[in-house]
KOLMI-673392 format. One line per 8 residues: number of its first residue (from 1); their letters; for each residue x negated, y negated, z negated of C-alpha. Coordinates in nm, 3 decimals, always signed. Layout:
NUM = A = X Y Z ~ ...
// end
This chain:
1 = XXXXXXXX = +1.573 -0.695 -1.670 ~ +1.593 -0.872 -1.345 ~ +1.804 -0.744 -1.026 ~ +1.469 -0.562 -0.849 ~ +1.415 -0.347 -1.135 ~ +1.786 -0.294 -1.217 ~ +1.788 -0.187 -0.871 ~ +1.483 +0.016 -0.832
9 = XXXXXXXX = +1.638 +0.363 -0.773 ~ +1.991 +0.294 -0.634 ~ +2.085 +0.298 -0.279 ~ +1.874 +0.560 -0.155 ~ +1.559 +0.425 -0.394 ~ +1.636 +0.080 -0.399 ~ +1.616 -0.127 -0.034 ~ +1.503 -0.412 -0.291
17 = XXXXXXXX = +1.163 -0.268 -0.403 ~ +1.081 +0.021 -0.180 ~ +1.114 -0.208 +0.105 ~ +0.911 -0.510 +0.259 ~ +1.227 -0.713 +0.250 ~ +1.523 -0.627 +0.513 ~ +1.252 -0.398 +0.644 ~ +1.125 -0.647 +0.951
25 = XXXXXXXX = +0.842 -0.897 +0.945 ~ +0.973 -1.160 +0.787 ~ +0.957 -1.479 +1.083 ~ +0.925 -1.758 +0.831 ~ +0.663 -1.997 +1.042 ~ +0.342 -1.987 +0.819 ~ +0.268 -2.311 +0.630 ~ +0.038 -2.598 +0.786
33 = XXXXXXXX = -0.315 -2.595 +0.703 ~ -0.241 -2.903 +0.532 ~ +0.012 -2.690 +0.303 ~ -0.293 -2.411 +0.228 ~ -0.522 -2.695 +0.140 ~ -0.280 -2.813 -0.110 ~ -0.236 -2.468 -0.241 ~ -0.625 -2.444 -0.276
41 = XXXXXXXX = -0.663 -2.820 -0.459 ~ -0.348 -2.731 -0.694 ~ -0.546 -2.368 -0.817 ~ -0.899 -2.455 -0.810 ~ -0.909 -2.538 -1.168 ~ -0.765 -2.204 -1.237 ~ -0.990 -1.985 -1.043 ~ -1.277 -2.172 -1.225
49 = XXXXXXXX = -1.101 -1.969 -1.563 ~ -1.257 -1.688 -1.674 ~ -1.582 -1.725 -1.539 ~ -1.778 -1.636 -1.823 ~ -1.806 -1.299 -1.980 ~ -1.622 -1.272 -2.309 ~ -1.910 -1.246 -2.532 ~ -1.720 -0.887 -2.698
57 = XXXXXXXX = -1.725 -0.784 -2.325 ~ -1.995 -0.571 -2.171 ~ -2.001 -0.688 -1.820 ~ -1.905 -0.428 -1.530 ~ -1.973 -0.425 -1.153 ~ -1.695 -0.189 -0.996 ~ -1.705 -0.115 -0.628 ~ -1.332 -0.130 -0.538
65 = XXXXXXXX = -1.206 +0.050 -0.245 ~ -0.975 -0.108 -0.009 ~ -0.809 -0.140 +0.355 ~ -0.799 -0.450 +0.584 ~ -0.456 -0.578 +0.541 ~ -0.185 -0.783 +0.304 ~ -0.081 -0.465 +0.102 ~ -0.417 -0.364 -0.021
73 = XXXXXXXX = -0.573 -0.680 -0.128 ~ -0.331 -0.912 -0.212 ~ -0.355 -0.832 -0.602 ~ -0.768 -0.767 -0.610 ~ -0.820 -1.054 -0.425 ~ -0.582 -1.271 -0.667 ~ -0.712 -1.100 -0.978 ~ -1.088 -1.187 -0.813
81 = XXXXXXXX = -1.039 -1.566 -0.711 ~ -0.807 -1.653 -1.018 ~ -1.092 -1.516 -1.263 ~ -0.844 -1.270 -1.394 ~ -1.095 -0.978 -1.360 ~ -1.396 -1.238 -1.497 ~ -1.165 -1.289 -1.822 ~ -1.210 -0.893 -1.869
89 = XXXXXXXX = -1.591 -0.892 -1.817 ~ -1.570 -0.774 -1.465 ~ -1.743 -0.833 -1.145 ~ -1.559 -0.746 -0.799 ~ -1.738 -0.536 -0.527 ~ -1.460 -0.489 -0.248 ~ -1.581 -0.172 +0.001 ~ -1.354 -0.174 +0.312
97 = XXXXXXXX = -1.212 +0.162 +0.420 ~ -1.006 +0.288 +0.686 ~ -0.751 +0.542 +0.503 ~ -0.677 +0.661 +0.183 ~ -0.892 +0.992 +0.221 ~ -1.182 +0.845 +0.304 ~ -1.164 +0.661 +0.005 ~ -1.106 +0.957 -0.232
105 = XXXXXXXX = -1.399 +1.141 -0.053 ~ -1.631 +0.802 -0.143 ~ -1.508 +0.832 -0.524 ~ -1.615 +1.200 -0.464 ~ -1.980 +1.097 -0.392 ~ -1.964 +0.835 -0.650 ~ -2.008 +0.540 -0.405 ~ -1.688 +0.372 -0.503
113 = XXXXXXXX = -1.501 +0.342 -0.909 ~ -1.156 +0.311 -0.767 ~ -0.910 +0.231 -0.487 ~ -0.565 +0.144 -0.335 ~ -0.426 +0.376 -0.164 ~ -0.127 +0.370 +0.025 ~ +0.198 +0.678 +0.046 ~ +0.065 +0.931 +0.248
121 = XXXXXXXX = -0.273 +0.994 +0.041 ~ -0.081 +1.038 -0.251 ~ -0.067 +1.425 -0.169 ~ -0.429 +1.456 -0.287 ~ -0.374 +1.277 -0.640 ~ -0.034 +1.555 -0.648 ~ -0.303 +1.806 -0.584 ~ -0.541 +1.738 -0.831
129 = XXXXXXXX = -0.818 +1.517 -0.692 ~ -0.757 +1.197 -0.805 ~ -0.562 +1.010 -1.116 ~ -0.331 +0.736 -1.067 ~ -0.410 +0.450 -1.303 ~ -0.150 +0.168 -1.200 ~ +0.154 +0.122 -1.006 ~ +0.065 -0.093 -0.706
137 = XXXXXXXX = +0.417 -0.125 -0.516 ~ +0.640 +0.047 -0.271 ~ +0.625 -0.079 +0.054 ~ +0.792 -0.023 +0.390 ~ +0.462 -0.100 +0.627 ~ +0.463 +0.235 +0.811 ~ +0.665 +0.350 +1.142 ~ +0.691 +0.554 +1.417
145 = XXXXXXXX = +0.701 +0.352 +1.755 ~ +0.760 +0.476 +2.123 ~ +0.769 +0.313 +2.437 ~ +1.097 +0.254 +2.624 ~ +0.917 +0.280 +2.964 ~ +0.804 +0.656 +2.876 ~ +1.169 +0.753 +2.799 ~ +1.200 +0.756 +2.494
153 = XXXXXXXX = +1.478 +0.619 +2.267 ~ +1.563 +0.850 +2.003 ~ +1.306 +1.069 +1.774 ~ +1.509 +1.375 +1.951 ~ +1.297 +1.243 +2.246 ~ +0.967 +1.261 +2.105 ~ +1.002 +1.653 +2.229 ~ +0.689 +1.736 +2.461
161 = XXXXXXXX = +0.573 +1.371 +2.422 ~ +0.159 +1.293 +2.351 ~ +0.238 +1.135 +1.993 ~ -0.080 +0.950 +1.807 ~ -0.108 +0.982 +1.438 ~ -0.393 +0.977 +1.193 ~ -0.430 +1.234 +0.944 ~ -0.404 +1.294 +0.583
169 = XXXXXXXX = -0.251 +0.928 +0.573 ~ +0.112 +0.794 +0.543 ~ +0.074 +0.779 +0.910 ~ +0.089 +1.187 +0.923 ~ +0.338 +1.147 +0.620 ~ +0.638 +0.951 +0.832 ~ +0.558 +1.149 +1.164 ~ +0.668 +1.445 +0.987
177 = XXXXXXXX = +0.977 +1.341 +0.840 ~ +1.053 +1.135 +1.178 ~ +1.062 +1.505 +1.362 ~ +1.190 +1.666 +1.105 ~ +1.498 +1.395 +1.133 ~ +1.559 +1.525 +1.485 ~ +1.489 +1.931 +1.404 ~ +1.153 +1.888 +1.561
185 = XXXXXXXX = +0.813 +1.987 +1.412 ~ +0.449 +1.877 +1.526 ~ +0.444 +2.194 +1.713 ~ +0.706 +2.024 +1.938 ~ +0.494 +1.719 +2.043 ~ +0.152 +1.734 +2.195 ~ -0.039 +1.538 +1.853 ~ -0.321 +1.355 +1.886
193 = XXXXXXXX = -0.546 +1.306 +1.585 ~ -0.711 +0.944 +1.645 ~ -0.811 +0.649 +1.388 ~ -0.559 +0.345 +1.341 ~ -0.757 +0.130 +1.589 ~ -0.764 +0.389 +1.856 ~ -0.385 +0.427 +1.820 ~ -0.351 +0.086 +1.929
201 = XXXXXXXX = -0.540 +0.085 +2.192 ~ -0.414 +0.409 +2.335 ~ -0.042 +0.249 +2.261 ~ -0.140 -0.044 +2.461 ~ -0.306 +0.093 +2.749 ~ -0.011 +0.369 +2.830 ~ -0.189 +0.663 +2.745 ~ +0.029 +0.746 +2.402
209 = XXXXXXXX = +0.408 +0.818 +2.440 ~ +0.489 +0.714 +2.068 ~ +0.281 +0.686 +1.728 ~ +0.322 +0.654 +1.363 ~ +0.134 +0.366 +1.228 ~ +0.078 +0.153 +0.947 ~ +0.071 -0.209 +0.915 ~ -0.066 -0.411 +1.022
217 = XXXXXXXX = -0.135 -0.173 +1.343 ~ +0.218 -0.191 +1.374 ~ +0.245 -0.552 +1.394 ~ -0.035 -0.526 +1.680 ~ +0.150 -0.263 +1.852 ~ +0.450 -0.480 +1.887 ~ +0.303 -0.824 +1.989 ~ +0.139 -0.656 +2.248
225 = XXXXXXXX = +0.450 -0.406 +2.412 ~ +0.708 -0.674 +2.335 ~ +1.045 -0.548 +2.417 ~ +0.887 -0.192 +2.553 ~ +0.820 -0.107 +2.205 ~ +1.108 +0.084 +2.053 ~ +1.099 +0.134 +1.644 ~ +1.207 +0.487 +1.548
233 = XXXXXXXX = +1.167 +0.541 +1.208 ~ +1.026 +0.329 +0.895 ~ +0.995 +0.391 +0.540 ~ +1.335 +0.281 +0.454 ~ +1.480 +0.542 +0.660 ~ +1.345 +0.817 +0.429 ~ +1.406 +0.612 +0.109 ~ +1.709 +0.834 +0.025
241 = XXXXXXXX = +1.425 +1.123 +0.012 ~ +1.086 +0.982 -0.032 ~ +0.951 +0.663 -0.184 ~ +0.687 +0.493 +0.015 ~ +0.436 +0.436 -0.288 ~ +0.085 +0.285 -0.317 ~ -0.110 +0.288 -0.592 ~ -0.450 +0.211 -0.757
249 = XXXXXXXX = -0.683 +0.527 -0.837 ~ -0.981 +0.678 -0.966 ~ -1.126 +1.041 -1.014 ~ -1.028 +1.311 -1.261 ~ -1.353 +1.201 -1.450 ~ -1.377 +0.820 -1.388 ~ -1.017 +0.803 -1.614 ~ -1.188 +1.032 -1.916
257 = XXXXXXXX = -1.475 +0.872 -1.898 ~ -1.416 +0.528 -1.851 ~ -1.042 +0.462 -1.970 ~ -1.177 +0.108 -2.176 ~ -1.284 -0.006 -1.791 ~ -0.968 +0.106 -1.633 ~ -0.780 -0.110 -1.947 ~ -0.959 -0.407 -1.890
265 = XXXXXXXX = -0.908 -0.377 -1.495 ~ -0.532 -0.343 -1.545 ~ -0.506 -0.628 -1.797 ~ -0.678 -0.888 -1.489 ~ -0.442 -0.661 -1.261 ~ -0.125 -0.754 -1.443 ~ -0.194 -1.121 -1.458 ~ -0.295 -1.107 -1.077
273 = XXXXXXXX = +0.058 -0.906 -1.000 ~ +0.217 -1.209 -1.116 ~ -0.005 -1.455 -0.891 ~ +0.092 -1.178 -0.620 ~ +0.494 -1.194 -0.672 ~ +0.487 -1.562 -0.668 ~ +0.630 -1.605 -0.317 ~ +0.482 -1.954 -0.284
281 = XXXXXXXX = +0.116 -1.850 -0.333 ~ +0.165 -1.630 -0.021 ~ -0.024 -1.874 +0.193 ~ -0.400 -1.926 -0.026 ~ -0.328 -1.528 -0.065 ~ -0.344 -1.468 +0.328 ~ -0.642 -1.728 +0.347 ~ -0.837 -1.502 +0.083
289 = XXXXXXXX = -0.764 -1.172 +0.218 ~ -0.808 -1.303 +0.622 ~ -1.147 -1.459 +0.487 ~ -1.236 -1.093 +0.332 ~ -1.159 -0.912 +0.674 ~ -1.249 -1.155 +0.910 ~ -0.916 -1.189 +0.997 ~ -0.668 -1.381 +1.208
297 = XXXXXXXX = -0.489 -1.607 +0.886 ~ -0.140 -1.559 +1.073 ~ -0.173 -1.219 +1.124 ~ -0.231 -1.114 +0.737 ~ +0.070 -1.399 +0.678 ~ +0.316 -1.208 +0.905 ~ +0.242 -0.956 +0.681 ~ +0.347 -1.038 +0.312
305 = XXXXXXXX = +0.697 -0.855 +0.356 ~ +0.582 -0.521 +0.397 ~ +0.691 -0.472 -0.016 ~ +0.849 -0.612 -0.263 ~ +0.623 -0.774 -0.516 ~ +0.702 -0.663 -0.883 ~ +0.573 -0.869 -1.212 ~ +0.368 -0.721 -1.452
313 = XXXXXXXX = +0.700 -0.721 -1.672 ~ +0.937 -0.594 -1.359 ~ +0.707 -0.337 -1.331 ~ +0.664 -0.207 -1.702 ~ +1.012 -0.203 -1.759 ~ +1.037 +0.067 -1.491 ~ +0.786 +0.269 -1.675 ~ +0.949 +0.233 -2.017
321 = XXXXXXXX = +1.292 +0.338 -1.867 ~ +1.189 +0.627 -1.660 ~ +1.240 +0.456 -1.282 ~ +0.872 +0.482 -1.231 ~ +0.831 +0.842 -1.277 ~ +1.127 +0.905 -1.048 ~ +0.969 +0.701 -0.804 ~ +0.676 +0.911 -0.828
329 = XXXXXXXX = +0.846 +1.243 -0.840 ~ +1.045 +1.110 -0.498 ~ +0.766 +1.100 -0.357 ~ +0.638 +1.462 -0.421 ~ +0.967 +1.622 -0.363 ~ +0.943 +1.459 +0.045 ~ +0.577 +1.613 +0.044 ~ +0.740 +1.919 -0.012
337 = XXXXXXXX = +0.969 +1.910 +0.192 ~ +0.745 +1.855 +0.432 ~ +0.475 +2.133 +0.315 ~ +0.199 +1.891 +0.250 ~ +0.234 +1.988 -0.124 ~ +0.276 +2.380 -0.204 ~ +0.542 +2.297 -0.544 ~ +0.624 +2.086 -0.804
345 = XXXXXXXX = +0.356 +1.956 -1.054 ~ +0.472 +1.738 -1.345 ~ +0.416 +1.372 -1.244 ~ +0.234 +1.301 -1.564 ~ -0.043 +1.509 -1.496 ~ -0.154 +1.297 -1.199 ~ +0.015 +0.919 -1.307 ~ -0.123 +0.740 -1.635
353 = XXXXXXXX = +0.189 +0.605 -1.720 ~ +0.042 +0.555 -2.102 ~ -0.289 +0.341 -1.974 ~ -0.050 +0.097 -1.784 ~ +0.166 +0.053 -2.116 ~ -0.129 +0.079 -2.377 ~ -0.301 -0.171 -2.110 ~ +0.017 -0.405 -2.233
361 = XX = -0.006 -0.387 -2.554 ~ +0.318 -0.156 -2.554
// end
């Protein structure tokens, strides 16, 4: 088993995988165009693969929830362009979303199949509204920020301070535990409920003391503050309490009645984890997911440290040896702690650990 697996649960939940690298942007200058074209030439053969439907296959459309940045997309959009998903008799509909609950309330109404969600909507799966289908990573994209000009240094100093957070998402998730770090609660701090763009805009402008913020908000946040932007808390300063998970979803009734749809999505899925952890497809990667956005190529690049990209066979050896599950149940005990979950449910009621094996042939 290689080191990041070995690794997965030791030193307060393993810096290697629930961490996007040393737990900074990673300042690696993003390859020449010249580079991406190469990338493109040397792959176009292989996206052509899998075009045609399997004639066994019943071909599927499946509107696939996601959000605008590296962590969401990077597999869908590899398992779309690489014809991973066409080898499995499946068509691609990505539906952009802001958060993780407005996703699950779109599977609610039936507008979307399934999603990636990120850490902090994970609370609702615990509580019984969605099933986990596959492992996506564990990341270390979200943070609390200040500014040094408001006086603040510490997350003691976030007392009285107009903090901006979004609800229901990881971004509520790591606000908590940042107070709770100092003794504070959100009772303490004058809380302001705004969307991600809003937070950035507030940040920028003055008008927010501090917020908690995913990437790649974060990134924003700090090209525009510079120096005045002071990092409080990220997800590796919990890891010793609470993994920072993301994973792909669908409702209670999707998974019962569709498991042969959620095999054949993880099947493409594995192969495109293993385009994903390929370090040196990072680049055509960014150009497919800042094509899908209508994004800034450089900005999704600065973001391909925010995890740690397992294999397919990296990450089913943490299934088959337990790591997964305590990843999972990591994660419940720090929403818990924090109240957002009322007491312990049995992480197998909520995480299909036996559709990601049986999707392996295991």
């Amino acid at each position: 088993m290689k080191k990041t697996v070995a690794m997965l649960m030791a030193a307060g939940l393993a810096l290697s995988l629930c961490a996007c690298s040393s737990g900074e942007t990673q300042t690696t200058a993003a390859p020449s165009q010249a580079a991406t074209e190469a990338v493109k030439e040397e792959t176009a053969a292989e996206e052509s693969a899998g075009e045609e439907v399997p004639a066994d296959l019943e071909e599927v459309t499946l509107n696939i929830a996601y959000m605008p940045n590296y962590s969401s997309l990077a597999e869908v959009v590899s398992g779309d362009h690489m014809g991973y998903f066409a080898e499995q008799g499946i068509k691609v509909n990505l539906v952009e979303f802001a958060d993780g609950p407005t996703i699950i309330a779109a599977m609610e109404n039936g507008s979307i199949d399934i999603g990636y969600i990120g850490s902090g909507a994970h609370k609702l799966c615990i509580n019984g509204q969605a099933k986990i289908f596959c492992f996506a990573h564990c990341g270390n994209g979200d943070a609390v920020m200040a500014l040094k000009s408001h006086g603040i240094e510490t997350a003691a100093d976030l007392k009285g301070k107009t903090v901006g957070y979004a609800s229901g998402t990881s971004s509520e998730t790591i606000l908590q535990k940042t107070l709770a770090s100092a003794g504070l609660t959100m009772d303490d701090i004058n809380a302001m409920e705004m969307d991600a763009s809003g937070i950035v805009s507030a940040m920028i402008s003055g008008s927010l003391d501090a917020c908690a913020l995913w990437s790649p908000s974060t990134l924003a946040v700090t090209d525009q503050l510079g120096d005045d932007a002071v990092k409080l808390a990220d997800n590796l300063t919990f890891a010793d309490q609470s993994a920072s998970v993301s994973s792909w979803i669908c409702m209670n009734a999707y998974a019962e009645e569709h498991q042969d749809i959620l095999l054949r999505f993880v099947k493409g899925l594995y192969k495109a984890k293993d385009y994903r952890a390929d370090e040196s497809n990072a680049a055509q990667i960014s150009e497919w997911i800042a094509a899908q956005c209508g994004l800034d190529y450089d900005t999704v690049y600065a973001q391909r440290g925010d995890a740690q990209w397992l294999t397919s066979e990296e990450m089913l050896a943490s299934v088959e040896d337990g790591t997964m599950e305590n990843l999972y149940k990591s994660q419940q005990d720090g929403f818990i702690a924090t109240g957002e979950v009322e007491s312990e449910v049995p992480v197998a009621d909520y995480v299909m650990f036996d559709l990601m094996l049986e999707a392996a042939g295991k």
